[in-house]
N, C-alpha and C positions, 0 to 999 in steps of 0.2 A: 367947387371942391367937394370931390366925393366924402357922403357922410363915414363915419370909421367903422359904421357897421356894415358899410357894404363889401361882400367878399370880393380878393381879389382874382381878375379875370379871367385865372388858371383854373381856378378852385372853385369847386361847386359848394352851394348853402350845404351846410351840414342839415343834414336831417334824422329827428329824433328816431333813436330805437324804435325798433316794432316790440309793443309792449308785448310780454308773455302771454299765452293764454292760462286764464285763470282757473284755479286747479280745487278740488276738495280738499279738507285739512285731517280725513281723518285716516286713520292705520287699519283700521281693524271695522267691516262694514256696520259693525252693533255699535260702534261709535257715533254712525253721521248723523248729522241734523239737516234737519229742515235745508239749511243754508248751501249744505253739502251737495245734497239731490238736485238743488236748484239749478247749480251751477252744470249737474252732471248735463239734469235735462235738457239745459241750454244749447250744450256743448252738442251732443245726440241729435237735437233737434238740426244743427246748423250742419252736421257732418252728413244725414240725410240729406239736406237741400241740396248741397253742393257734391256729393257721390252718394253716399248711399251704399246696399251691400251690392248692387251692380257693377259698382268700381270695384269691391274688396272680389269681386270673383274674377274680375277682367284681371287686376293684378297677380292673382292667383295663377292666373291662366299664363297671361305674359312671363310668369316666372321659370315656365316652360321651355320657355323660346330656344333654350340651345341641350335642353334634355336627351339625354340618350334614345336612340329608335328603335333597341330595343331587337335589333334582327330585322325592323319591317321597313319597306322602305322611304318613310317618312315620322318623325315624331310624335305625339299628340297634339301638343301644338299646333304645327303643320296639319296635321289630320282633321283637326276640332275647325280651323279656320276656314280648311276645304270644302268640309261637311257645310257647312256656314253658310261659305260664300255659294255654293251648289243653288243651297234654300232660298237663298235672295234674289240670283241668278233668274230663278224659277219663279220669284214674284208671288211667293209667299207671305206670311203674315208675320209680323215683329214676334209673333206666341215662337214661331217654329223655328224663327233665326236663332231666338235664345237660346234654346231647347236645342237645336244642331252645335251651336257654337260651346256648351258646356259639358254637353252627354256622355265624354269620356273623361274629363277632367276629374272626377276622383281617382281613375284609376293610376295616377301621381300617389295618392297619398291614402288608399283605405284599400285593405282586401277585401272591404264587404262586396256585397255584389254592387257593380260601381254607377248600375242602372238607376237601384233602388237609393244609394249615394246623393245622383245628382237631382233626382227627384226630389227626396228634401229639402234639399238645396233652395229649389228654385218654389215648392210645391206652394209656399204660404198665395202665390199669386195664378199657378197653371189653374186652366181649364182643367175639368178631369179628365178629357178624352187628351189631353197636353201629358199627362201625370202619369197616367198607363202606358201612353207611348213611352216616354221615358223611362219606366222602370223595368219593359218587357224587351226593349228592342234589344238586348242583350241576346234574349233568346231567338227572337225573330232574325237576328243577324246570324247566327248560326249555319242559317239556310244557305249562306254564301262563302261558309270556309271548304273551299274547294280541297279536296284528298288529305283532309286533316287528319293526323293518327287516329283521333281518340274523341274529337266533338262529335256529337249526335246532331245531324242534320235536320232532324223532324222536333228541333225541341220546338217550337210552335204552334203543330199540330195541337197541343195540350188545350191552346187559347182559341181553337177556329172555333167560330160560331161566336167571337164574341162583338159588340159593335164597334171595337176600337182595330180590328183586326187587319183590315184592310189599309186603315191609314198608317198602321208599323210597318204595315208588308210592304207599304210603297216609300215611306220614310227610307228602311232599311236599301232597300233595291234602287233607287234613282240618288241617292243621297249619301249616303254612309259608308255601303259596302264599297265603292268605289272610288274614294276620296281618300285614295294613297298613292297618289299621281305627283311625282318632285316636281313633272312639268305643268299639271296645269295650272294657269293663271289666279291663284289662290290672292283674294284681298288679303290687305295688311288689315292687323286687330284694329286701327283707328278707325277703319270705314263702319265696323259692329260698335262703334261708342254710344252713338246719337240713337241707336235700334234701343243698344239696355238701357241708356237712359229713358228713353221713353217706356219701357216696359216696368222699370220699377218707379218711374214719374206717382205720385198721388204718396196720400197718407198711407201709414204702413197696416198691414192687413193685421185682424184681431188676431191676439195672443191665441196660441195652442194650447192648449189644456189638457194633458195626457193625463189619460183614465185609467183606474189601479189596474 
């Protein structure tokens, strides 16, 4: 005779709630204790392990997915993926994947200049020759808008002579300018997950310290 706690053969064991994740208790930050922070760090610490701000940009980026083009004949989105997959394609380094897959993504959401944008973004972890590229290839790219009314095409001449010069001129020209193709074989953003994580993989880089 089955004992009476055993469930019957329809119905699965119940199983306990997923307990809450536990929260700080105060309203107002000049409030927290000790207790508070503890709980924040915790939390921080386990949301890095498991994403990180690599996922909060990828999700950023995917939020894109059915965004307007804008007049051009692919999205950002679709652009940023292209540029991406280009990089990888080419057997590039996880620095340049990144760097390809996010480089227009501010221009979603700031009119700063969107170069200088993703640069921060990404900057607490680039190489410097990673970080210039980034925040010039706006200009370098210029070189490639063919009978534009009003862009100045030599806005890069400014930077010749400098040593990151060459590596934006080729970024731009095999990688970027060209990666407006509805047809070409563009990876899905899952295939770039396993690159950012490995790129923001380790303890998080020291605090910035901005000077008066």
């Amino acid at each position: 005779m089955p004992s009476e706690r055993t469930p019957p053969a329809d119905r699965a064991p119940e199983r306990a709630p997923d307990r809450a994740p536990e929260r700080a208790s105060f309203r107002a930050l000049a409030d927290a204790t000790l207790e508070d922070w503890a709980i924040i760090e915790a939390a921080e610490r386990e949301h890095r392990r498991r994403s990180g701000p690599g996922f909060g940009l990828l999700n950023m980026l995917t939020s894109l997915e059915h965004g307007d083009c804008l007049g051009a004949p692919i999205n950002t989105y679709q652009h940023c993926l292209q540029t991406a997959t280009r990089v990888l394609e080419a057997g590039e380094d996880d620095e340049l994947v990144v760097v390809a897959l996010f480089h227009d993504l501010p221009e979603a959401f700031s009119d700063n200049h969107h170069g200088l944008v993703a640069a921060t973004l990404l900057a607490p972890r680039l190489s410097p020759r990673r970080e210039w590229l980034l925040i010039h290839h706006v200009e370098f790219q210029a070189l490639h808008f063919a009978n534009h009314p009003t862009r100045d095409r030599n806005e890069r001449e400014h930077y010749r002579g400098h040593p990151y010069f060459a590596e934006t001129a080729e970024f731009c020209a095999r990688y970027d300018q060209n990666s407006f193709d509805p047809h070409y074989p563009t990876s899905g953003i899952e295939r770039f997950e396993p690159i950012v994580r490995r790129f923001f993989a380790g303890p998080p880089p020291p605090a910035v310290r901005l000077s008066d």
